[in-house]
C-alpha positions as CSV (number, residue, x, y, z in Angstrom):
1,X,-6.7,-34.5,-54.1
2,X,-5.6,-36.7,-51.2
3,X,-7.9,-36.5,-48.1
4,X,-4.9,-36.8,-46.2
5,X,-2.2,-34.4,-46.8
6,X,-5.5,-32.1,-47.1
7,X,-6.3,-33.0,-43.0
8,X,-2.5,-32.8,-42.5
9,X,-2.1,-29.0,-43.6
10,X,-5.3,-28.4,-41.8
11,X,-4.2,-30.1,-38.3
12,X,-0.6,-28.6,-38.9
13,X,-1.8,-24.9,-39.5
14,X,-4.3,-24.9,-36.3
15,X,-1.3,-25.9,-34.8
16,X,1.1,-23.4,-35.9
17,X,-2.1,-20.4,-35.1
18,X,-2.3,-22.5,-31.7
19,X,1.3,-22.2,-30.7
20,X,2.0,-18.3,-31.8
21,X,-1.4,-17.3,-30.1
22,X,0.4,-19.5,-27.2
23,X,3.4,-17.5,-27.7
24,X,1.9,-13.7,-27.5
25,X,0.0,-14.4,-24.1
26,X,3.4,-15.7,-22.6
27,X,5.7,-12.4,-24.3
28,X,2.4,-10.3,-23.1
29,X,2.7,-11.9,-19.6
30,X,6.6,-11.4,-19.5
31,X,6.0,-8.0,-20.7
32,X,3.5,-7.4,-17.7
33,X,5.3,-8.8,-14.7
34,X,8.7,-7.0,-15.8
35,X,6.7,-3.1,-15.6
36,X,4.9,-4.3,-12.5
37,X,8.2,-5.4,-10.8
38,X,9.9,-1.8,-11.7
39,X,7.2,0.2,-11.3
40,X,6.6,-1.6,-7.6
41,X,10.4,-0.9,-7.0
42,X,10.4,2.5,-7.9
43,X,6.9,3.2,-5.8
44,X,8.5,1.9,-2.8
45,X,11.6,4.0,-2.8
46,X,9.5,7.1,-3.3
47,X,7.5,6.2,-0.5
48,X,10.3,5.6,1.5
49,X,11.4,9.3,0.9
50,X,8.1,10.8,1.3
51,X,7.1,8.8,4.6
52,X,10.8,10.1,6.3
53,X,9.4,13.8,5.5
54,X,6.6,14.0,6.1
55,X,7.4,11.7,9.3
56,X,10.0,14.4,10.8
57,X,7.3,17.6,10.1
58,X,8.0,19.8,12.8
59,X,11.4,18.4,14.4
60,X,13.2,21.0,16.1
61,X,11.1,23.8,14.8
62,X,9.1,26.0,16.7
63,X,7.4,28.4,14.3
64,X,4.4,27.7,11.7
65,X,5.5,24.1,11.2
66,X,3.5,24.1,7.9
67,X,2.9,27.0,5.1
68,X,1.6,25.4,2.1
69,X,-1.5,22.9,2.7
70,X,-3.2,22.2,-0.8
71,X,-4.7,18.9,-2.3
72,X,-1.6,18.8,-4.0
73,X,1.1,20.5,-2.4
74,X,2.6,20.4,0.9
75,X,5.5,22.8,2.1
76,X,6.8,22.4,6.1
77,X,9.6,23.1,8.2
78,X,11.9,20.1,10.1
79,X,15.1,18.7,10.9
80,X,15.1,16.3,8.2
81,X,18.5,15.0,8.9
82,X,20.9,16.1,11.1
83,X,18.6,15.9,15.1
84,X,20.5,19.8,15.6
85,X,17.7,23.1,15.7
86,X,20.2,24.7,13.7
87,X,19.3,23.0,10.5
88,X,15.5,22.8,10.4
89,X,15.1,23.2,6.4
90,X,11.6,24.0,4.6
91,X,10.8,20.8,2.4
92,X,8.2,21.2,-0.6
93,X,6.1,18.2,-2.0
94,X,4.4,19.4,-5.4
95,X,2.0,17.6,-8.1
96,X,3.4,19.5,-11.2
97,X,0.1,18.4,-13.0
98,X,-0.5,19.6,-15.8
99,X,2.3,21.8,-16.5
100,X,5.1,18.9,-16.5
101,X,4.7,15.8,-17.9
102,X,6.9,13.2,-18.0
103,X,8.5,13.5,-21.9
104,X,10.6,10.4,-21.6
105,X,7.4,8.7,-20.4
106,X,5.5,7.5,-23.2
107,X,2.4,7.1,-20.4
108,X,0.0,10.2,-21.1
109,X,-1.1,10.5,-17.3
110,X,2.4,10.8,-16.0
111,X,3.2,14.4,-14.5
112,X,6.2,15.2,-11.8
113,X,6.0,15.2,-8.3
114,X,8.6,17.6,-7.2
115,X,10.2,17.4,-4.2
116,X,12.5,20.3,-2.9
117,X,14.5,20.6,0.3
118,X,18.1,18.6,1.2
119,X,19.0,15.1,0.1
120,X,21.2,14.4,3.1
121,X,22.3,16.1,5.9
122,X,25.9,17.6,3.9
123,X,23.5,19.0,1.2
124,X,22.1,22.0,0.5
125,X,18.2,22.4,-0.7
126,X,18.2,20.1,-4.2
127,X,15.5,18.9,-6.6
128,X,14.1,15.4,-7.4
129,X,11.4,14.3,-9.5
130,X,9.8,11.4,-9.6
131,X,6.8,10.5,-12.3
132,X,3.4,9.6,-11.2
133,X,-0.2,9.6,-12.4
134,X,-1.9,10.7,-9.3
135,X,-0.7,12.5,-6.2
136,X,-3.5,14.1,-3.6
137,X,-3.3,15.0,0.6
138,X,-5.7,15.4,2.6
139,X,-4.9,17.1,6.3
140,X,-7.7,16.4,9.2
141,X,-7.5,17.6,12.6
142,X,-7.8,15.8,15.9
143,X,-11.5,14.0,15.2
144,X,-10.4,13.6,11.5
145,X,-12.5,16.3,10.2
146,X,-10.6,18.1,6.8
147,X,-9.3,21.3,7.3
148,X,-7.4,24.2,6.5
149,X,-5.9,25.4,9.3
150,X,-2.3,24.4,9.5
151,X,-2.4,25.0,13.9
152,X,-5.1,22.3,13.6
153,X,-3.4,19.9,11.5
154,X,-2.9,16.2,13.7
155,X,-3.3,13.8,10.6
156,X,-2.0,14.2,6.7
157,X,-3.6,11.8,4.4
158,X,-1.4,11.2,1.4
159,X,-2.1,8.8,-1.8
160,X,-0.1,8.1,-4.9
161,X,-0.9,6.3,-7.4
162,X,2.0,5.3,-9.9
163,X,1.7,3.3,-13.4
164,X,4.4,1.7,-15.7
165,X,5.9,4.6,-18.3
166,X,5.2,1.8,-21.3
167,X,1.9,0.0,-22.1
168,X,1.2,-3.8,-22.6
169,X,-1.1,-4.5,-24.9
170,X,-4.3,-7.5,-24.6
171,X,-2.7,-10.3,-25.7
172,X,0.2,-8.5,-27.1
173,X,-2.2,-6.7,-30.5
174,X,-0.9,-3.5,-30.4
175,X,-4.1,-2.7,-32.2
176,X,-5.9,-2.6,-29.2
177,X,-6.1,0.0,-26.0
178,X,-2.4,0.5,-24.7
179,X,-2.8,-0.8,-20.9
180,X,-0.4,0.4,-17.8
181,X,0.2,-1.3,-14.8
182,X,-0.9,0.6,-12.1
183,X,-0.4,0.4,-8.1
184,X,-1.8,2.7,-5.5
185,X,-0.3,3.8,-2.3
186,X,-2.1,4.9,0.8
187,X,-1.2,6.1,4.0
188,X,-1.9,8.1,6.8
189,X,0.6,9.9,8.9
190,X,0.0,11.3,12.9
191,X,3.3,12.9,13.1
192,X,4.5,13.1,16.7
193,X,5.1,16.8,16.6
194,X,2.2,18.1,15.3
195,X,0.2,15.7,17.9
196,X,2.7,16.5,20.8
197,X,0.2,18.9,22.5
198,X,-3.1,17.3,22.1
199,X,-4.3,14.9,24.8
């Protein structure tokens, strides 16, 4: 047998493994970087939602501003859109965990937060989901102590923590643990009229 053609298939077939290896860590990459760019784009315009909320708690309402104040529901009064006392609306924010998850998701950790109250100031109340895989508030008062009492709320605490609704797999073996990309959110609102009378 020639030594040479021998070293040939040899040299050619770790070349051949080298180059499809090479290719399943760039599709793997590709694969990554397109479900972190949507699932960045669709955090940020939930956040933008969620932050003009819970931002106008309060507006132009002069009852009990909030009713519902659990770990994972939230449910206030305000004048979301239109600056006019007239059309303060009640606005519900709710982790359906776990009795609605995501079905077109093929993520196991994605469940529903709900949000219900108007879309824009020539709607009436109307529902929008959006799918995340963790949703929690926490509400402090004036020296950022948790509580329970919605007279003493001056801070709400909110994070979100949203992941891609398909998996990527280590180096693209779909024989290993599905992995999906995952960014947290974290903020902390002082809206103006729940703080209005503290000094």
């Amino acid at each position: 047998m020639n030594i040479g053609i021998v070293t040939s298939f040899l040299v050619g077939g770790l070349l051949l493994l080298s180059i499809l290896f090479f290719n399943a860590q760039i599709q793997n990459h590709t694969q990554e970087t397109t479900l972190s760019t949507i699932t960045n784009e669709k955090l940020e315009s939930l956040v933008d939602i969620i932050s003009h909320d819970i931002s106008r708690i309060g507006y132009q309402y002069t009852n009990t501003v909030i009713s519902t104040l659990d770990d994972d529901e939230i449910v206030f009064w305000g004048d979301i859109f239109d600056n006019d006392a007239l059309d303060a609306t009640r606005v519900t924010w709710s982790w359906e965990k776990p009795s609605s998850p995501v079905s077109s998701s093929q993520n196991p950790n994605d469940y529903y937060l709900v949000r219900e109250g108007p879309t824009s100031s020539n709607t009436d109340d109307g529902i929008t989901k959006f799918p995340v895989s963790y949703f929690s508030i926490r509400y402090l008062n004036a020296v950022g102590t948790a509580t329970s009492n919605s007279n003493n709320v001056k801070e709400i605490e909110i994070e979100i923590i949203m992941e891609s609704p398909e998996p990527y797999f280590q180096n693209g073996n779909v024989n290993t643990a599905p992995n999906y990309y995952r960014t947290v959110w974290k903020r902390s609102f002082f809206p103006t009229n729940l703080n209005k009378n503290y000094y």
